[in-house]
N, C-alpha and C positions, 0 to 999 in steps of 0.2 A: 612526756615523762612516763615510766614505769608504772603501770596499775597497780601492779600486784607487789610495791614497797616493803609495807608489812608483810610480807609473806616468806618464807625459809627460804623455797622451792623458787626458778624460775620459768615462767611457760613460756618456755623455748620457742611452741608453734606461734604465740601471739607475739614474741622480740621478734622472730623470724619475717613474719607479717608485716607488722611496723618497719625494719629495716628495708624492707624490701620495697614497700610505699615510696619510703623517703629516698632511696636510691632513685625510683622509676620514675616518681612526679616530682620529686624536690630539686633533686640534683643533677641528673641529665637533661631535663628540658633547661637549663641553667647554659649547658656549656651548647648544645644544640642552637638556643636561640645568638648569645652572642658569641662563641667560640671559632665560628666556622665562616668564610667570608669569599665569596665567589671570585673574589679579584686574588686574594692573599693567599697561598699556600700554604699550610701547615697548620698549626691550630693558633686562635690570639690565647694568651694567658695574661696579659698586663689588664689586668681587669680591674674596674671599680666591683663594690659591692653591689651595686645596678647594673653592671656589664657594660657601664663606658668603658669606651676606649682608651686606655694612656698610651699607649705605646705600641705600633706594630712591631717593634722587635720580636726575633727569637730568639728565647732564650735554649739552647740544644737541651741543658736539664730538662726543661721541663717538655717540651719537645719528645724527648726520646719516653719520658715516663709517661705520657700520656699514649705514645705508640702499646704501651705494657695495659693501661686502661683499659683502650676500647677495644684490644687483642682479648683480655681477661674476660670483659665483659659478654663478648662472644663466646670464647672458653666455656664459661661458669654459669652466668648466669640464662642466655636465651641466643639464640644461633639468628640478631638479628642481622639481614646483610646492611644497612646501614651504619653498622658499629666496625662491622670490617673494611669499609668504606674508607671511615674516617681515621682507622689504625693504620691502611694503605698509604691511605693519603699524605699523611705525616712522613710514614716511611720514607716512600719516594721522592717528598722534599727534604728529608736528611740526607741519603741515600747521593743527591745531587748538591746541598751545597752543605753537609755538617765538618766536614773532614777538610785539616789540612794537607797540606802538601808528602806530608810523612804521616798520615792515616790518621793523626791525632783527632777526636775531639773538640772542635771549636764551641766559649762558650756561648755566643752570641754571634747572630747575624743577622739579617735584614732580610725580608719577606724576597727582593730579588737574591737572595743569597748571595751577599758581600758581608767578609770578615769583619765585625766590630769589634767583638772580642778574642780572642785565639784561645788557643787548649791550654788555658788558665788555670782548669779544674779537671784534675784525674777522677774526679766520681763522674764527673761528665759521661766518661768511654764505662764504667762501669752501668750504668743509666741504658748505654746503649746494649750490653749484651743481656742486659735483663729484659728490656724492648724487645729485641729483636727473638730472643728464646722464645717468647708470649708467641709472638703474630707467627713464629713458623711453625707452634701447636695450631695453630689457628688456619692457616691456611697452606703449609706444607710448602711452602717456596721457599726454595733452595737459596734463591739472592739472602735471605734473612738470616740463614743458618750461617750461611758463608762468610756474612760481615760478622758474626757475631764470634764466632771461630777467628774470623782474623783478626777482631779486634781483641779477642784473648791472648793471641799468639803478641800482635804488640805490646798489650799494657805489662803483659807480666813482668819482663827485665826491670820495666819501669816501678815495678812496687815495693821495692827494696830500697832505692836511690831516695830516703829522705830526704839528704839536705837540698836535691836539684828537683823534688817535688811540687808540685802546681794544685793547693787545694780550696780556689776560691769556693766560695765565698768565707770559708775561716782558714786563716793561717796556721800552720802548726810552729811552735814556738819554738826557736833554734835549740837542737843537741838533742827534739824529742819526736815521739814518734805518736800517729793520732790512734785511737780506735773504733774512728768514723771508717777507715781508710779499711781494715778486717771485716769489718759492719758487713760493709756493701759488698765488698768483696766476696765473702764465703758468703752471700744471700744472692750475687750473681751469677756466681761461678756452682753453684747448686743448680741453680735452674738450666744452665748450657749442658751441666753436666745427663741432666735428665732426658738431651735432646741430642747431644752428638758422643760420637764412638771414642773423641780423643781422652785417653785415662788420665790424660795431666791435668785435665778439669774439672775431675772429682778429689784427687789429690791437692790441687792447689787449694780448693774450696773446702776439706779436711783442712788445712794448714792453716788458713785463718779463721776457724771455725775454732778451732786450739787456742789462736792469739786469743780471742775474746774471753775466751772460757778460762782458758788457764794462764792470761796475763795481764789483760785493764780486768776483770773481774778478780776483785781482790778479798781474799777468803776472811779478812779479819771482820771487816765490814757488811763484806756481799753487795758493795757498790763496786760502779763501771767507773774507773780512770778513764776521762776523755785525753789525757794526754801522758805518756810515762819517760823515763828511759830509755834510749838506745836498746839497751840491755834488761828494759820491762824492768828495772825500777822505781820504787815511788821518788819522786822531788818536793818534798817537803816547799813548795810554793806556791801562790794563787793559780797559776796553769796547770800545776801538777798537784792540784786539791780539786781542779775541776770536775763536777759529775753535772749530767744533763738527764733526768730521771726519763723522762720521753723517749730519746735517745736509746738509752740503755733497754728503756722498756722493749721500744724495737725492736734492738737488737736479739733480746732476748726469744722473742718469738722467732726471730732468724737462724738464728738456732737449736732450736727445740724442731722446726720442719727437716732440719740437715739431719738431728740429732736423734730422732724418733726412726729416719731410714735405716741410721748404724743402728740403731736398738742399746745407745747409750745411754740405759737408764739413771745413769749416777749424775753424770751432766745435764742430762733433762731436771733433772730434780733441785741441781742447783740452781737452774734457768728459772722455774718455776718460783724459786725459793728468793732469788732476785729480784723478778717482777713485785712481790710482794715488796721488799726489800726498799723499793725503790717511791713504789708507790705511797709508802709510809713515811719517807724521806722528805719527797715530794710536794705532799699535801698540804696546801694552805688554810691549817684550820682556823684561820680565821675569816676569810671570805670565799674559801672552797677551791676548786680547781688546783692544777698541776702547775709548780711553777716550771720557769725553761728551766734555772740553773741553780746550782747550789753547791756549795762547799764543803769536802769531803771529812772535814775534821770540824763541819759550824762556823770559820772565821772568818772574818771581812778583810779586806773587800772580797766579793765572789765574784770570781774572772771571768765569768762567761757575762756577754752585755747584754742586755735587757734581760736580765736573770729576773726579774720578778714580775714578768709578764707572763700571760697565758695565752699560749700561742695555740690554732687549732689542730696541728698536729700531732704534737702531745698525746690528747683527748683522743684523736682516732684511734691510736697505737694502742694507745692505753688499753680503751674499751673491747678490739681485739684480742688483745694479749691477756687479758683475764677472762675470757672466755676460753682462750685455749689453753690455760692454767686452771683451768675449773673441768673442761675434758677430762685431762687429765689427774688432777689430784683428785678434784671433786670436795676436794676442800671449803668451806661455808665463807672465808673469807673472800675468794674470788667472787661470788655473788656480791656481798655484805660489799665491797669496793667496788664493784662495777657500777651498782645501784648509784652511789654517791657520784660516779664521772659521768655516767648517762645522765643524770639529773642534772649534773651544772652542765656537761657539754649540751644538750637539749635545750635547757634552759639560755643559755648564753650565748651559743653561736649562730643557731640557723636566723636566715635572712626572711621570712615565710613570702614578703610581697615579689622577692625575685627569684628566690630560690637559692640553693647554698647558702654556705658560712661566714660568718666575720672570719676572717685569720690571726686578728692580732687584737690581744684585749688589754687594757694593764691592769695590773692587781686586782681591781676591786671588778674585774671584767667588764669595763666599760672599754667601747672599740677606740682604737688609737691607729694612728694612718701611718707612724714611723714603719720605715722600711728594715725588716728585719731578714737578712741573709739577700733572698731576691725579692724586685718589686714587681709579684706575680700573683697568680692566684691561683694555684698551681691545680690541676685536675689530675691529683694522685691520693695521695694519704685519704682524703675522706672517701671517694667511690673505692679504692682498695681494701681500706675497713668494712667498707658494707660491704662488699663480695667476698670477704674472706669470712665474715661474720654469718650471712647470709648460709653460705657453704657448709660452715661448723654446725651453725644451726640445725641443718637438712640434714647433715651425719648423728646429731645427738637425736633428732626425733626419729631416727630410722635407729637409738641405740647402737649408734656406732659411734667409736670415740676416736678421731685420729688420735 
């Protein structure tokens, strides 16, 4: 936990330190020791909190965002070749068995690459163009640019066609439209846009960078609608009261990197103004931590399930995202609420005898082994937090503020 609690100000170079510890010894020697399997191609993610094995499945999600990982982590933090290795490695087993027959996204296969599950899930192909952007900063091949480029060219038709839409692992509820679905999209289609020449990829990635901003983020509240109208109306009903403050939080930062290239300061500032927003929303003051879900007008029941769990990705997002809301405004309360997510997330998730996180706590954050969304242990949201946090860090003690 945070030394310096009582104190206004925070020392940036000693969070810096600390995160960076817990990235190099807590959490990579985590996915090193059991992630990686001389017979099995790709990486395992059905992990216990000890790194048994449940299942050689793969699942392409995580799969492809794990390609975004060790691609980042060579990036950002240390050019080591065993991280490009293992972002390779992934690739080239997606590369040969991720894609169906019409370039889709499959969401599950088997370590020999046989279809178990098909392109069920359109964040699937979004997963993959954020992957594949990572590893061709990282190692300039052409094969990565090239899939990621085409798989922009297919997904797009397809992100307007709701009703014939595929978004396991949550369904979007008939007559409405998600804002998971902009989320990923404008935080994708950003990062293609930074690596290849086609303008319809910074255009597209402007267009649902808009959705978020100016249609689930709702100015009366300054919450994220996870589900609205065809026509970006509210639905007065448990799906369309939906908000997922973690979620949004995300999002939020997903925005603010699109949002800070246009030099969009008014949207920046509601982004920021959000984060807050949410996190206040969020908070369980009565045993601490971020819940998943919650109800945009207070009422029961609240439609998102296991709404009152604490799940760890939340806590990553979160801890990021008010760092980079604190960049920027410099405002006391992004400190003042970072302290309290550090402290419970610190306090309540790492595993210290294996390394990594619980991922799933209920209320009073005690771990719980229900399977919520995928039954994975996914090697994204927490090393991505610390490499983005890591990174912020290094820009504010060099007084630089992205």
């Amino acid at each position: 936990m945070l030394k310096d609690a009582g104190r206004k100000e925070l020392d940036s170079g000693e969070l810096k330190n600390f995160l960076h510890r817990h990235l190099l010894e807590d959490i990579l020697p985590f996915w090193e020791k059991y992630g990686f399997s001389s017979h099995r191609p790709g990486i395992d993610t059905c992990l216990a909190d000890d790194g048994t094995l449940l299942s050689e499945d793969r699942y392409m999600w995580s799969q492809l965002r794990a390609i975004w990982t060790f691609s980042a982590l060579y990036n950002r933090i240390e050019k080591r070749e065993l991280w490009l290795k293992h972002a390779m490695d992934i690739f080239n087993f997606a590369v040969r068995c991720g894609r169906d027959e019409e370039g889709r996204w499959c969401f599950r296969v088997s370590p020999e690459g046989r279809i178990l599950t098909g392109p069920t899930s359109i964040y699937t192909d979004g997963f993959a163009i954020l992957g594949f952007s990572e590893l061709y900063r990282a190692t300039g091949d052409s094969r990565a640019l090239s899939l990621a480029e085409d798989t922009f060219r297919r997904v797009l038709p397809r992100l307007d066609r709701w009703a014939e839409m595929d978004t396991a692992p949550y369904a979007i509820p008939p007559g409405m439209k998600a804002h998971g679905i902009s989320m990923l999209y404008s935080h994708a289609f950003d990062a293609l846009s930074e690596v290849t020449s086609d303008t319809r990829v910074a255009d597209s990635a402007l267009f649902h960078c808009r959705q978020v901003m100016d249609c689930y983020l709702r100015p009366d509240t300054g919450l994220v609608l996870e589900y609205v109208n065809l026509d970006g109306t509210f639905f007065d009903t448990p799906e369309g009261r939906a908000v997922v403050p973690g979620h949004a939080i995300e999002s939020m930062w997903f925005q603010i990197h699109q949002l800070q290239k246009q030099g969009d300061k008014a949207r920046i500032a509601r982004a920021v103004a959000a984060i807050r927003s949410h996190f206040e929303a969020g908070w369980d003051e009565k045993y601490g931590g971020l819940l998943l879900g919650i109800d945009y007008k207070g009422k029961r029941p609240v439609y998102w399930k296991f709404h009152d769990t604490k799940l760890w990705w939340p806590a990553t997002e979160t801890l990021y995202a008010l760092l980079l809301a604190h960049s920027i405004s410099g405002e006391s309360w992004c400190l003042d609420y970072y302290r309290k997510m550090h402290d419970y997330a610190f306090e309540h998730y790492p595993v210290p005898v294996h390394g990594e996180w619980h991922q799933r706590l209920d209320r009073k954050g005690r771990p719980i082994k229900d399977v919520i969304a995928l039954p994975v242990k996914d090697p994204f949201h927490l090393p991505r937090s610390l490499i983005l946090s890591i990174n912020l860090l290094s820009g504010l003690n060099d007084g630089q503020h992205r």
